[in-house]
C-alpha positions in Angstrom: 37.0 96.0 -51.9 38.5 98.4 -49.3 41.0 96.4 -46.5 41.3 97.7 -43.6 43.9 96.9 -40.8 42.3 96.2 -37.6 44.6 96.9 -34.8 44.4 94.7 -30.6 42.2 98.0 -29.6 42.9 96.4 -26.2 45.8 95.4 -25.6 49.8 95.2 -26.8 51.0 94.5 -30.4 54.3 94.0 -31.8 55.0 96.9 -34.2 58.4 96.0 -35.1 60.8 93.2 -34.3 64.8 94.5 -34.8 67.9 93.3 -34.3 68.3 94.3 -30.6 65.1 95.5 -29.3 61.1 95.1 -30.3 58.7 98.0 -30.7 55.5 97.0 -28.6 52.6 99.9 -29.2 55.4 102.8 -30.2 57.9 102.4 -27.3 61.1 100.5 -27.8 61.9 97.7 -25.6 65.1 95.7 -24.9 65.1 92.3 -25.5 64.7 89.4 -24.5 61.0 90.3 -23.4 58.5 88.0 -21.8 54.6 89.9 -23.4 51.0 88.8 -22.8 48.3 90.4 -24.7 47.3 93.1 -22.2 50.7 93.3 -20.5 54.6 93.5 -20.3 55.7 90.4 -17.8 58.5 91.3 -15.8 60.2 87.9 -15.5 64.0 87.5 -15.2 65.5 85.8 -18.7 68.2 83.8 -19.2 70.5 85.3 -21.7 69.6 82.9 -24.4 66.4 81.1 -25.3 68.0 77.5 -25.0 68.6 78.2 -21.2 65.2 78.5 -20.8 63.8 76.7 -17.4 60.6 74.8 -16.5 60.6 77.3 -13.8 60.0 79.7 -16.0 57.5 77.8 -17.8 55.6 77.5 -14.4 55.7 81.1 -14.1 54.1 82.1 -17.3 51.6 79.4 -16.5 50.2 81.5 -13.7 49.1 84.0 -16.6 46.3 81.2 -18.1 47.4 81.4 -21.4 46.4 79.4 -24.5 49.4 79.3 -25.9 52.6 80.0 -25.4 55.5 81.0 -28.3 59.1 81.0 -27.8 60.9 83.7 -30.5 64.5 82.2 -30.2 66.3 85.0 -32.2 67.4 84.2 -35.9 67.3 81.0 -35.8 64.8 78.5 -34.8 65.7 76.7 -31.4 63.5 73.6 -29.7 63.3 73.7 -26.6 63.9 70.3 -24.4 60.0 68.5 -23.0 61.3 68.5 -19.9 61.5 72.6 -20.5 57.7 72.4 -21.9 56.3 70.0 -19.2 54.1 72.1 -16.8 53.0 73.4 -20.0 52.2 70.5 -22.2 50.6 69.3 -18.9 48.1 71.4 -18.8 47.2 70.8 -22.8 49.0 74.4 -23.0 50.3 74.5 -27.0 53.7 75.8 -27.2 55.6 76.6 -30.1 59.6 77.9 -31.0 60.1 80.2 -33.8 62.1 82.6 -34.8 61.8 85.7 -33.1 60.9 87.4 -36.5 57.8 85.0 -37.0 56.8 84.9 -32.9 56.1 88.7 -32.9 54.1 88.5 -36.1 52.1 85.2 -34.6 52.0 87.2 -31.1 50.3 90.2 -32.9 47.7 88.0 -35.2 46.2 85.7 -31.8 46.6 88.9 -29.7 44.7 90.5 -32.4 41.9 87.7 -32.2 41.7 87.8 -28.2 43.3 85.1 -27.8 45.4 84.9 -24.2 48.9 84.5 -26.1 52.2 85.3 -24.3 55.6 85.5 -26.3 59.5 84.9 -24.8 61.2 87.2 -27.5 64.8 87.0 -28.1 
C-alpha cells in the first residue's frame, strides 16, 4: 500500500514547532503567533499564554472559527472560563495544549478544512 502525505494545498501548515520560533509553510516566525488556516493574524500577545484576555478571545472570534487551540509552550496551561467565555458562548470548542501538540492539531484540522486558529507560545 503506498501512503502518501497530503499537504493544506490552500492554506498555512505548521512545518516545525522549535524552541523560540515556528516554521509555517518554509518561513520562520517568531513566537508567540496567533494562525488561522489561510492566514497569519496580526494580534498583539501578552508575553505568556496565562495572560491571555477575553478581549482577545473576542477578537479571534471575528475570524468564525470552529475551534480555537491555545499552545501554552512546554507545558500545558488552562486558561480561566472567564478567559474562554465569548467563546464557549458561542458553542466555539477551545482547547490548551502544549505548543508541541497545538501545531501538530493546527496542521491535521487545517489539513481537513476545518476553520482552526492556534495562539502558539
Amino acid at each position: 500500500m503506498h501512503i502518501q502525505q497530503e499537504k493544506n494545498r490552500h492554506g498555512l501548515t505548521i512545518d516545525a514547532y522549535l524552541q523560540d520560533d515556528i516554521i509555517i509553510n518554509g518561513q520562520s516566525h517568531n513566537l508567540p503567533i496567533v494562525i488561522s488556516r489561510n492566514k497569519l493574524l496580526n494580534v498583539e500577545l501578552p508575553s505568556r499564554a496565562l495572560e491571555l484576555t477575553s478581549h482577545l478571545v473576542e477578537q479571534l472570534m471575528e475570524e468564525k472559527p470552529e475551534m480555537i487551540i491555545i499552545g501554552s509552550g512546554d507545558h500545558q496551561e488552562f486558561l480561566p472560563d472567564h478567559v474562554l467565555f465569548p467563546a464557549l458562548k458561542n458553542r466555539i470548542g477551545v482547547e490548551c495544549m502544549t505548543s508541541a501538540a497545538a501545531s501538530r492539531t493546527f496542521t491535521i484540522l487545517a489539513s481537513e478544512g476545518r476553520e482552526v486558529i492556534a495562539v502558539i507560545y
